[in-house]
Each structure stands twice: as C-alpha cells, then as structure tokens.
Z-matrix of the N, CA and C atoms (Angstrom, degrees):
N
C 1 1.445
C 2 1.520 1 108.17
N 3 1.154 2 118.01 1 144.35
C 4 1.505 3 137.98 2 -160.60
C 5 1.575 4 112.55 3 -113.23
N 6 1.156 5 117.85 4 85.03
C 7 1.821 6 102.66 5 -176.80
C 8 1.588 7 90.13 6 -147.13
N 9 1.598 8 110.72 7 167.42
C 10 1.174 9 145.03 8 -154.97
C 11 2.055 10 100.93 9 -82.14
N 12 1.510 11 81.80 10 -41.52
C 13 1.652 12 107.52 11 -157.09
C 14 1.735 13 111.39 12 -142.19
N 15 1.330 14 94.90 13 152.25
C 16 1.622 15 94.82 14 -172.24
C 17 1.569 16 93.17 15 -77.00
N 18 1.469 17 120.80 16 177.85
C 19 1.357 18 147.04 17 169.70
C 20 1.390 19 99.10 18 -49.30
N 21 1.558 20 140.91 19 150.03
C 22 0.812 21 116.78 20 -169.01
C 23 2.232 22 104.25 21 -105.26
N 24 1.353 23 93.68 22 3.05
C 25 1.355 24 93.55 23 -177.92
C 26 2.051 25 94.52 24 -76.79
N 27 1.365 26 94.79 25 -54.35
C 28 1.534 27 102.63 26 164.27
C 29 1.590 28 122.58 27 -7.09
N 30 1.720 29 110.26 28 -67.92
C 31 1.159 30 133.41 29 174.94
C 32 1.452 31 141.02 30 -52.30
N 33 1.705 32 97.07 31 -42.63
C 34 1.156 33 119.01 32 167.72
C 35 1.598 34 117.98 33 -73.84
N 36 1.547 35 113.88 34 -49.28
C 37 1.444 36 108.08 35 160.51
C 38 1.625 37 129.19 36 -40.33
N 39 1.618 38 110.30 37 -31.99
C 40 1.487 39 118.08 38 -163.02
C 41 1.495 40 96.16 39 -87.99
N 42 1.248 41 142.06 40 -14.94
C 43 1.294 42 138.27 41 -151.50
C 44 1.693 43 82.55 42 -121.76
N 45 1.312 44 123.39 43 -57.14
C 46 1.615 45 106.79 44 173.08
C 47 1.366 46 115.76 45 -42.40
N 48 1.511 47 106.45 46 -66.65
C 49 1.568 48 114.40 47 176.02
C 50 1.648 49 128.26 48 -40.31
N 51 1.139 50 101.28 49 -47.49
C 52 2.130 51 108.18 50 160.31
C 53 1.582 52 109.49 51 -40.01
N 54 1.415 53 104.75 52 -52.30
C 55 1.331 54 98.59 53 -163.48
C 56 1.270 55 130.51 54 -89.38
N 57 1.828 56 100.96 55 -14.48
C 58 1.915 57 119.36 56 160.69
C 59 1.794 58 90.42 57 -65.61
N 60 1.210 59 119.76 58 -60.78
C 61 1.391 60 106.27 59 -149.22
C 62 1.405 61 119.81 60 -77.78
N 63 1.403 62 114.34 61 -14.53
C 64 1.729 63 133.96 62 162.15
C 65 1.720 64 98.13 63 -66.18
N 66 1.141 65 107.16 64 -46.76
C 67 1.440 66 100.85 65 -175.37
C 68 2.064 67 128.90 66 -77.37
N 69 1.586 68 98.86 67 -28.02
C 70 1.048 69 112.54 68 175.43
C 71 2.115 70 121.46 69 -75.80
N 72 1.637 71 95.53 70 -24.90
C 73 0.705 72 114.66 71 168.88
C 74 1.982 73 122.69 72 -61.55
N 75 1.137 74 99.62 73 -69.63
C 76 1.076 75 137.96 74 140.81
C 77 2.184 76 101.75 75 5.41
N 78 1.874 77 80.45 76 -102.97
C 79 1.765 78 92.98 77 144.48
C 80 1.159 79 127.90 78 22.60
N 81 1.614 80 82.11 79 -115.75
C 82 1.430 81 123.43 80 -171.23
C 83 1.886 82 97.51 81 -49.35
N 84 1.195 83 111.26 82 -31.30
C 85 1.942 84 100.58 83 -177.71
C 86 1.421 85 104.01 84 -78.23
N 87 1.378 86 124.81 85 -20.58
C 88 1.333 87 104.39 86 -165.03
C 89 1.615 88 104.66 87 -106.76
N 90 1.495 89 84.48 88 -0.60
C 91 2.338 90 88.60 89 170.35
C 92 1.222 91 90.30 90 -67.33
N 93 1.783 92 124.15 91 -47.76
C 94 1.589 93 106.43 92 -122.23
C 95 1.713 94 95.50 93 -94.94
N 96 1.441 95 106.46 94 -18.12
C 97 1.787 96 110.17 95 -163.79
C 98 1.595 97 93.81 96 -82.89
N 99 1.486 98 121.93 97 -30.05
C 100 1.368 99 120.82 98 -161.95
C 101 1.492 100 100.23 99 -59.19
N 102 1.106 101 133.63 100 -27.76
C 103 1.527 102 139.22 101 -173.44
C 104 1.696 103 114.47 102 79.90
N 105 1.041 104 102.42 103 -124.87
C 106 1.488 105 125.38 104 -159.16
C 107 2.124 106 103.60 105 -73.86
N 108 1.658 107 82.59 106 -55.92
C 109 1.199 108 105.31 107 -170.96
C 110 1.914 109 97.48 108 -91.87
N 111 1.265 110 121.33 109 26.75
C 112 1.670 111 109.15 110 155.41
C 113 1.242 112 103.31 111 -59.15
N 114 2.076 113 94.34 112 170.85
C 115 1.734 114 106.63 113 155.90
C 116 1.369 115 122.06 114 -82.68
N 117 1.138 116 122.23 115 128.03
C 118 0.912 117 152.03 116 159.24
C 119 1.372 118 127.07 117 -8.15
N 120 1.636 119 90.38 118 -70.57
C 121 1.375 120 132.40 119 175.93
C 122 1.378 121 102.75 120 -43.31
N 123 1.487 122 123.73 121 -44.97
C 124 1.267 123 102.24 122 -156.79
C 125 1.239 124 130.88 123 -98.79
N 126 1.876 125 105.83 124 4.35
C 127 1.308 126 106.47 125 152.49
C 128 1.163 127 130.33 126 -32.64
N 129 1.591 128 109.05 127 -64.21
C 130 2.001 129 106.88 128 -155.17
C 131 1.726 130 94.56 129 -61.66
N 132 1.631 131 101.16 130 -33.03
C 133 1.549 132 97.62 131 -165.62
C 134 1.785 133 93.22 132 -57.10
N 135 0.788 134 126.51 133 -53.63
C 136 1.613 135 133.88 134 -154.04
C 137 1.808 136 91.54 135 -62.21
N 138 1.107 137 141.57 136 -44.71
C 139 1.057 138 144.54 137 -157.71
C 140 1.644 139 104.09 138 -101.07
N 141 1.355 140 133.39 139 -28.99
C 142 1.083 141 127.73 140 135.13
C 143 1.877 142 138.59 141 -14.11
N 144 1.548 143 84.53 142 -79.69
C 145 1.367 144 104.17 143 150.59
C 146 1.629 145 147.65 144 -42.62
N 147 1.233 146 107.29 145 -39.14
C 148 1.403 147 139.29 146 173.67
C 149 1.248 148 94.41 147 -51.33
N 150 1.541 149 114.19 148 -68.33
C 151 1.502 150 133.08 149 -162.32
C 152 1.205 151 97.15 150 -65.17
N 153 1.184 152 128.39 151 -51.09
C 154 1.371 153 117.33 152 -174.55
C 155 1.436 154 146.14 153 -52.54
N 156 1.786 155 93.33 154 -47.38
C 157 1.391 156 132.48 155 132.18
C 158 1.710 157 112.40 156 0.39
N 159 1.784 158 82.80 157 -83.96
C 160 1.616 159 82.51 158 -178.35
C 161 1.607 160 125.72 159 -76.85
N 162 1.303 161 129.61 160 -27.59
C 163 1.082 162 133.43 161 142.60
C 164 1.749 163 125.10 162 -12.90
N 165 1.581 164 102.96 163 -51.69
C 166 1.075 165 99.24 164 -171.61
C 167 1.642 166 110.58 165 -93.95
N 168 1.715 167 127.81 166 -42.90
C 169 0.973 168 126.77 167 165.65
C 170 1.827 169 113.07 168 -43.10
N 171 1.752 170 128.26 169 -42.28
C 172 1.481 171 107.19 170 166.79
C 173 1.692 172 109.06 171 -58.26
N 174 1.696 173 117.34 172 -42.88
C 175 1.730 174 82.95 173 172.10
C 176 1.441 175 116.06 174 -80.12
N 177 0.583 176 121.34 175 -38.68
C 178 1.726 177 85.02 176 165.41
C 179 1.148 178 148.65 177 -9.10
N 180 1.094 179 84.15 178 -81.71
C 181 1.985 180 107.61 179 166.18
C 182 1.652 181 108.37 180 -56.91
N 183 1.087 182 130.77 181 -29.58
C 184 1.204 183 138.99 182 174.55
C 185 1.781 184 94.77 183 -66.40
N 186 1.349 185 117.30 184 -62.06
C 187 1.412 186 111.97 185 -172.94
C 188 1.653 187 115.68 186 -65.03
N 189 1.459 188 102.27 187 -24.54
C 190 1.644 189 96.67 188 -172.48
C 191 1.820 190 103.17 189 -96.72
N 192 1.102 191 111.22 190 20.14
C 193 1.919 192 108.80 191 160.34
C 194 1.181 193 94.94 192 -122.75
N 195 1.347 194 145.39 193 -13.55
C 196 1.245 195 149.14 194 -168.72
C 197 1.844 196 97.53 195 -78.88
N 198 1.637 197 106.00 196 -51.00
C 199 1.444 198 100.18 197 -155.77
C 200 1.598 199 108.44 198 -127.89
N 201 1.564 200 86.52 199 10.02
C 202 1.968 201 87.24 200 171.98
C 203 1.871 202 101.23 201 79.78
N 204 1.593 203 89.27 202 164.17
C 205 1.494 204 96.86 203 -168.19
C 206 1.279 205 88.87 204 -140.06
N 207 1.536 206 118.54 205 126.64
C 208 1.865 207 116.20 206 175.19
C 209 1.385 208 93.21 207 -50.95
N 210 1.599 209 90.36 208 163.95
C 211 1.810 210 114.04 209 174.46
C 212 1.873 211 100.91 210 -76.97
N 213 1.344 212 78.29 211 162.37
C 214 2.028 213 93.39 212 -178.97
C 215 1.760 214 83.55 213 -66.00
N 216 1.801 215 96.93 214 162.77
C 217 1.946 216 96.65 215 149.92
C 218 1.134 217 107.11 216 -64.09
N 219 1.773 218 108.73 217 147.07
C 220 0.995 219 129.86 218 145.39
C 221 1.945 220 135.14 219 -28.62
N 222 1.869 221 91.75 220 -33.54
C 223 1.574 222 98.01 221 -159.58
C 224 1.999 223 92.32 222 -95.56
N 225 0.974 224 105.85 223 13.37
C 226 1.632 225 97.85 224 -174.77
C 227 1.354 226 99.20 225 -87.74
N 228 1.818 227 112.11 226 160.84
C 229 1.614 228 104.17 227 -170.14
C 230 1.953 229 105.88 228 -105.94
N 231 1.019 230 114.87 229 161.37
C 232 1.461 231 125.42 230 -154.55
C 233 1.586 232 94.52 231 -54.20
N 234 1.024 233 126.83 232 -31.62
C 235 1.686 234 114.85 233 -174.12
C 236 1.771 235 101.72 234 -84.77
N 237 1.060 236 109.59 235 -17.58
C 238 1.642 237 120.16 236 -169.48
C 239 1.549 238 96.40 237 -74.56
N 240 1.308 239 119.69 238 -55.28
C 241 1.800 240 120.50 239 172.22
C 242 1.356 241 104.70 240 -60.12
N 243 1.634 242 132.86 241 -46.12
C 244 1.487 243 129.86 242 -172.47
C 245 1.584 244 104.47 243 -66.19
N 246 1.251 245 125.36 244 -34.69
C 247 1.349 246 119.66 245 -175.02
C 248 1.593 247 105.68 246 -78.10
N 249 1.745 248 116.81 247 -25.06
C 250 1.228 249 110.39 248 -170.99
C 251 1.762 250 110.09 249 -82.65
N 252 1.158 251 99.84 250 -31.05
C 253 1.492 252 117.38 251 179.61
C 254 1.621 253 106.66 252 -66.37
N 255 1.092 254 137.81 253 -50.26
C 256 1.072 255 143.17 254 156.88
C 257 1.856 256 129.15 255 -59.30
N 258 1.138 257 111.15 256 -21.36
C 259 1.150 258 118.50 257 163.25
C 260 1.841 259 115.98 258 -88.61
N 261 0.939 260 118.89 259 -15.53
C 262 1.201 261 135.88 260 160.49
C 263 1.783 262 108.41 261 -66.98
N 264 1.287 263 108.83 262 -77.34
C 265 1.580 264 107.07 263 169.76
C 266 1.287 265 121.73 264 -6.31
N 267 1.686 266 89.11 265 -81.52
C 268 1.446 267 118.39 266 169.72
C 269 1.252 268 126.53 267 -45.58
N 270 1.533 269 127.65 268 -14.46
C 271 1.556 270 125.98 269 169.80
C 272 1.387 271 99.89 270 -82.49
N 273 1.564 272 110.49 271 -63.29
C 274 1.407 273 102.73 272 178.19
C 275 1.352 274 128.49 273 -46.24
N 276 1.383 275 131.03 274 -50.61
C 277 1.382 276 109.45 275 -172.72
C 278 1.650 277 101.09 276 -89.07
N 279 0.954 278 131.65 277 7.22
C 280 1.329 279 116.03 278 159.32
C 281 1.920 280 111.73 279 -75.16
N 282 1.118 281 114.71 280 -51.56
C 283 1.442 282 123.41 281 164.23
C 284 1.261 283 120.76 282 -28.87
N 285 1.463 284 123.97 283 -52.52
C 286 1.312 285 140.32 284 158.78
C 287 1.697 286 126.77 285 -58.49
N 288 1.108 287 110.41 286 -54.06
C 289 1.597 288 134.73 287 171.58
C 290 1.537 289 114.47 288 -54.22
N 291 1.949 290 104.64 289 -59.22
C 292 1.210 291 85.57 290 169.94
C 293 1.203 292 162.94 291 -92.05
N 294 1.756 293 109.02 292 10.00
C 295 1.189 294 142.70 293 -176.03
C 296 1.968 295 94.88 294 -89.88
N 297 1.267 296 121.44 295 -34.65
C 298 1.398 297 111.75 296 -163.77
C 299 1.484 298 89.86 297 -98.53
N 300 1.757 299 123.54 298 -2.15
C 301 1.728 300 99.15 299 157.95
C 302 1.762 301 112.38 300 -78.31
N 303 1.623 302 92.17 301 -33.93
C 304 1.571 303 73.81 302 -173.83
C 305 1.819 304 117.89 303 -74.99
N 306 1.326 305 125.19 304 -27.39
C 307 1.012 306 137.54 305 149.52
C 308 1.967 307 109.63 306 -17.44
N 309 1.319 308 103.47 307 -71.60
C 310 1.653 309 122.52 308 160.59
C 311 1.537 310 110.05 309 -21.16
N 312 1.326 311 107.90 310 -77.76
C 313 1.584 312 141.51 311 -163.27
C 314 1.565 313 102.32 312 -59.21
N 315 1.293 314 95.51 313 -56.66
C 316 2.184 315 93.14 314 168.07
C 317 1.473 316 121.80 315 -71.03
N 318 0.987 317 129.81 316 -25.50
C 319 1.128 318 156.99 317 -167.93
C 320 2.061 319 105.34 318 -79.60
N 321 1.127 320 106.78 319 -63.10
C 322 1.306 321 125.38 320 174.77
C 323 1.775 322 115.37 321 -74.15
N 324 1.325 323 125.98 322 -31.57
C 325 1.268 324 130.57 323 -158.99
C 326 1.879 325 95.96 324 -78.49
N 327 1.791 326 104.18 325 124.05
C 328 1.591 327 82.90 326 168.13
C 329 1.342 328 134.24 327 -80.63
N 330 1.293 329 119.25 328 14.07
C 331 0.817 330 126.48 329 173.01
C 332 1.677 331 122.90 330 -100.05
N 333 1.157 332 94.63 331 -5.41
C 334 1.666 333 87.20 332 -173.13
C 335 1.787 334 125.27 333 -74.91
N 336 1.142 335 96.69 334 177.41
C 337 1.817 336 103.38 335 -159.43
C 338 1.711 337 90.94 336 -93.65
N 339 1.597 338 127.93 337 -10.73
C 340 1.150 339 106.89 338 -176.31
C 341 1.531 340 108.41 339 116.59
N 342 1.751 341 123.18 340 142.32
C 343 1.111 342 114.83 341 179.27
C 344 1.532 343 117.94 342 -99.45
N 345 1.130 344 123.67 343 105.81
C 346 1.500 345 135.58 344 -179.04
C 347 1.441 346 124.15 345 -95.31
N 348 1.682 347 140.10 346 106.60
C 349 1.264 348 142.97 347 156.81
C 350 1.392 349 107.60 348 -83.95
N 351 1.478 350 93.00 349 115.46
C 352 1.785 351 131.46 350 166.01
C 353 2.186 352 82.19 351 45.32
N 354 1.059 353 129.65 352 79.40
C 355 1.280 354 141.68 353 -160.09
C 356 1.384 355 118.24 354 -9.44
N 357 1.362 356 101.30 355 65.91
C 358 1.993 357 115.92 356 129.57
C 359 1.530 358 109.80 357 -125.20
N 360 1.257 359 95.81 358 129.78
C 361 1.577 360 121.20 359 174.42
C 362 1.362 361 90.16 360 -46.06
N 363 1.338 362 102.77 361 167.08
C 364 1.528 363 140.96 362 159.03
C 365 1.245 364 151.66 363 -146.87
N 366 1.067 365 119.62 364 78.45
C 367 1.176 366 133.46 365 -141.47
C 368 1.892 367 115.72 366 -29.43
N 369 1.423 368 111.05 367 141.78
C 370 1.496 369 112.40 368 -177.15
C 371 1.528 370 109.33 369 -96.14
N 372 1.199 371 92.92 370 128.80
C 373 1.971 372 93.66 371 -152.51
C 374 1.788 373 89.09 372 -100.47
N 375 1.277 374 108.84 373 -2.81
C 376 1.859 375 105.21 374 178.21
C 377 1.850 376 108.37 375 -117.11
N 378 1.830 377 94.54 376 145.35
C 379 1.823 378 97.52 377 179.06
C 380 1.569 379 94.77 378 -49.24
N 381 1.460 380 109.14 379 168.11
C 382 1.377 381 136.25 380 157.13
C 383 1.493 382 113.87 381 -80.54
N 384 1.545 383 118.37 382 94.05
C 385 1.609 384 118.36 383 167.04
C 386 1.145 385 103.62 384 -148.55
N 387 1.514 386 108.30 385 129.66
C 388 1.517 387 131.50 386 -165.85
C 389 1.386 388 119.68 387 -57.26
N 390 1.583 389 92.13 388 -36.20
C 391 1.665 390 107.26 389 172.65
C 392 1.340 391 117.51 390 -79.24
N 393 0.811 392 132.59 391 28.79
C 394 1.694 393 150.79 392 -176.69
C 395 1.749 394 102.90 393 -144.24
N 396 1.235 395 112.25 394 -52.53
C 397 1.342 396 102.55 395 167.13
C 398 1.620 397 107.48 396 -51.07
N 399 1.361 398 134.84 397 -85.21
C 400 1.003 399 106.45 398 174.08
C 401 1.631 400 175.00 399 -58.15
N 402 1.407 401 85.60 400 13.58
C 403 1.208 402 121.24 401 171.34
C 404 1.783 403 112.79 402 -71.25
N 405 1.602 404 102.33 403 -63.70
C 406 1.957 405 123.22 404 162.63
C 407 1.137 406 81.83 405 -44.72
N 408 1.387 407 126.98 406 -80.10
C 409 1.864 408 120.58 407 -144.47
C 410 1.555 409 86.34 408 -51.43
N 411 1.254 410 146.56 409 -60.63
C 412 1.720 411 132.98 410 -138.02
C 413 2.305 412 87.94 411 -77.03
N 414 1.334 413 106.92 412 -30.70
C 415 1.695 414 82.98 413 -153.88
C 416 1.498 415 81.23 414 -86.25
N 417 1.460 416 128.04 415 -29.96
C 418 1.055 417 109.87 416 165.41
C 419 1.981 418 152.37 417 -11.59
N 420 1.562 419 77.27 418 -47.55
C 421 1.553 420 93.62 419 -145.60
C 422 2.000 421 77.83 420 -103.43
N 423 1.905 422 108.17 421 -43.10
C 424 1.105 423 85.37 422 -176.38
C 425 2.098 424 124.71 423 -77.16
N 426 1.318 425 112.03 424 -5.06
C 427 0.953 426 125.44 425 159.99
C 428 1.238 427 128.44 426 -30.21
N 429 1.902 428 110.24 427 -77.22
C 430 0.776 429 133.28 428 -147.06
C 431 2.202 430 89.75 429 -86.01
N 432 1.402 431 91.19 430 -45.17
C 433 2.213 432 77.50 431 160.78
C 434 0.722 433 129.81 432 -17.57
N 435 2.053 434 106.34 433 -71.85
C 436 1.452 435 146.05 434 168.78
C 437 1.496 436 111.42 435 -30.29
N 438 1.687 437 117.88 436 -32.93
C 439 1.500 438 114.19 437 168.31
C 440 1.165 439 125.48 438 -96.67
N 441 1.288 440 102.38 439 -23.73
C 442 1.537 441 110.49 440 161.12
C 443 1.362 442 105.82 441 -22.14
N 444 1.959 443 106.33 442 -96.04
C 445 1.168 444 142.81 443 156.11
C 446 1.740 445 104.89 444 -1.38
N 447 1.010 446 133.09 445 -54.18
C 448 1.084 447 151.80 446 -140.27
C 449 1.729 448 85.22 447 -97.11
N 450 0.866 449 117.84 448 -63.93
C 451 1.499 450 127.46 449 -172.25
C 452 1.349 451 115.70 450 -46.95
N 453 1.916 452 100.22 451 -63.49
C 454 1.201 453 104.92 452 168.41
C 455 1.612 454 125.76 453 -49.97
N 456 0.812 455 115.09 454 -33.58
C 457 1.668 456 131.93 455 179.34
C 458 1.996 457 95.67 456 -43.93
N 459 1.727 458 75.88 457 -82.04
C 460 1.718 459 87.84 458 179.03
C 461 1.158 460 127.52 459 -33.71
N 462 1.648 461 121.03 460 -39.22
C 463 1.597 462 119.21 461 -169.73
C 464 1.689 463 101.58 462 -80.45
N 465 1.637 464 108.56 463 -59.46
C 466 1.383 465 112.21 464 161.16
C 467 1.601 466 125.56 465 -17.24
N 468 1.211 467 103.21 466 -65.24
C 469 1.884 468 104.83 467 162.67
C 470 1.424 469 122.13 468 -38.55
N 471 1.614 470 94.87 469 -62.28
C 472 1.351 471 112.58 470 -175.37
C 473 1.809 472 107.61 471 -51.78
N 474 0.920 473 110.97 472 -43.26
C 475 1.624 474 118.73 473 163.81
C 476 1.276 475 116.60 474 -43.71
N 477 1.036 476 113.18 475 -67.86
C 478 2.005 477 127.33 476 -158.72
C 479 1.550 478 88.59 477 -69.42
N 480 1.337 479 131.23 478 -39.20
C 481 1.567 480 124.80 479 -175.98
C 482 1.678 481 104.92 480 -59.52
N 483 1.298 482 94.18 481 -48.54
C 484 1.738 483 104.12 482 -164.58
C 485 1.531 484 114.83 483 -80.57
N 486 1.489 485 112.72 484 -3.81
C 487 1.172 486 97.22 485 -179.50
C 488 1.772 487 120.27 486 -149.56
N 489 1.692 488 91.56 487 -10.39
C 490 1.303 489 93.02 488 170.44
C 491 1.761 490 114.29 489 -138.70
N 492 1.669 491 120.37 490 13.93
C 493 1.276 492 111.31 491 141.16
C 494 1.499 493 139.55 492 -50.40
N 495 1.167 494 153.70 493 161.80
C 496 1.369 495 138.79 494 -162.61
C 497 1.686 496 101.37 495 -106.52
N 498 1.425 497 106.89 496 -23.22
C 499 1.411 498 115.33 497 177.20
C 500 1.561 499 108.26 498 -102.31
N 501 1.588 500 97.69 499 118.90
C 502 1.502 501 105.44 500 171.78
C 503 1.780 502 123.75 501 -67.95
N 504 1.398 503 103.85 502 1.74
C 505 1.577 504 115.47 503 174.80
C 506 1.537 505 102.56 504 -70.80
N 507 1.703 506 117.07 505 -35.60
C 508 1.316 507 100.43 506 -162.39
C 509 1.475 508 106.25 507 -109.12
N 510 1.568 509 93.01 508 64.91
C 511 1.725 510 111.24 509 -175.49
C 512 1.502 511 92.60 510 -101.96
N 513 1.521 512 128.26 511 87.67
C 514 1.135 513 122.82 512 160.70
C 515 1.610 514 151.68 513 -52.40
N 516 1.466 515 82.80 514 -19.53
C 517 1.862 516 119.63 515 -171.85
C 518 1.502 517 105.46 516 -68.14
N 519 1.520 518 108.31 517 -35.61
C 520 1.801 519 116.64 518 -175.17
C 521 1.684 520 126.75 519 -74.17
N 522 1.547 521 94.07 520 -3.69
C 523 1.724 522 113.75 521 -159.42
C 524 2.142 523 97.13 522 -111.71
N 525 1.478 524 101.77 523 -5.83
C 526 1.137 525 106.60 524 151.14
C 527 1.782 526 130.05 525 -128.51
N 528 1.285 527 90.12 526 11.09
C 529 1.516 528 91.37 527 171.94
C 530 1.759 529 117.23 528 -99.91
C-alpha cells in the first residue's frame, strides 16, 4: 500500500503509546530503585497501565492489517528498510511481551495484592511461586530495557532521516505526523 501518511487512527495510537511507554518506563525505574521505602501507590498505577499498553498495541495491530501501512521511501538503502523492518518487529512484540511479563510477575508473586486495571481485578490465571515470580521480574525488567534500547534506536533513526539525509523523501517523521 502506497500513502503519504499512516491511517490516522494508526497515528494517534503511536503518539499515545510513546508517551504510556516513555512514561511507564520511566515508572517502573523509580518503583524499583526507591527500595523498601518506594510508593506504593504506584504499583496498581504501573500495572494498570501495562494492561493498557497492551490492549492498545493488539488494537493497533488490528488497525495496521486492517488499513495498510504506507511503503518505506524509495531513497532509503536496503539495510536501512531491513533495520527499519526489524526494528518495528521488535517494538511490537516487545509491547506485547512486556506487559504480559509483568502481568506474569503479579500474577505469580505470593505475595502480591492482585492484578488490577484502573481498579477491576483480573483474574491471575498462574499458581503463586516466588521462583517463577522471579524469573518474570528478571525478563521483565530486562525486557522492558530491551525497549528502551529499542526506542531509542527508533527515534534516533527517525532523526538522521529528518534531518541529516540529503533527500527530503526519506523524511520518515511526516508519514506519522
């Protein structure tokens, strides 16, 4: 499919979604460093979110086979689409993955208070064993790095297209704005 610009429901999800997952990210560092004496509070919020997260990345993906995704530019070079195509992958199933480790991690911990979106429970579909909790908590935490990383990548790109390619065709930044 051939278009100028993504779908615009497309768009709006990706610019919400940046800013849950910049923010959850975010989060999740200042639950885990705070120690003993973190807030509290910001679990359910953090796990709230998570869910939501993924909620919205399946529509997504629902909207972007639903309504097509413009083609890459033309002027980008064959490893430049393979890295973009693959960095794409890699957002999505990290998006997915890392919300259903932490999902995992609450779910499994015997100690936990329970998994709640914006407060309704949800049922924990796995036994309670600690040693499984920490297992989710480790791919968890290294996961969600892994998107970090991943992110940065993406915006970085998104940069070098928009501002220091020589061809203004391979301005990628305009096909989501």
């Amino acid at each position: 499919m051939s278009r100028a610009r993504y779908p615009l429901a497309i768009r709006v999800l990706h610019w919400i979604m940046a800013a849950i997952v910049l923010a959850m990210i975010a989060l999740g560092w200042v639950m885990t460093t705070a120690g003993e004496s973190g807030p509290e509070a910001l679990y359910p919020l953090h796990k709230s979110f998570g869910l939501l997260i993924f909620l919205l990345v399946s529509l997504r993906l629902v909207f972007r086979i639903w309504a097509g995704v413009p083609e890459l530019p033309t002027g980008l070079g064959k490893w430049e689409v393979a890295a973009a195509k693959a960095a794409h992958i890699a957002l999505y199933v990290l998006m997915i993955v890392v919300p259903l480790m932490g999902y995992a991690m609450s779910s499994s911990f015997t100690q936990s208070d329970g998994v709640v979106f914006f407060g309704i429970t949800v049922p924990e579909l796995l036994p309670k064993d600690d040693t499984e909790f920490r297992l989710f908590q480790l791919l968890h935490r290294l996961l969600a790095y892994t998107l970090l990383f991943v992110v940065a990548l993406h915006v970085l790109a998104v940069l070098k297209h928009r501002f220091l390619d020589r061809s203004k065709e391979n301005d990628v930044l305009s096909r989501m704005l």
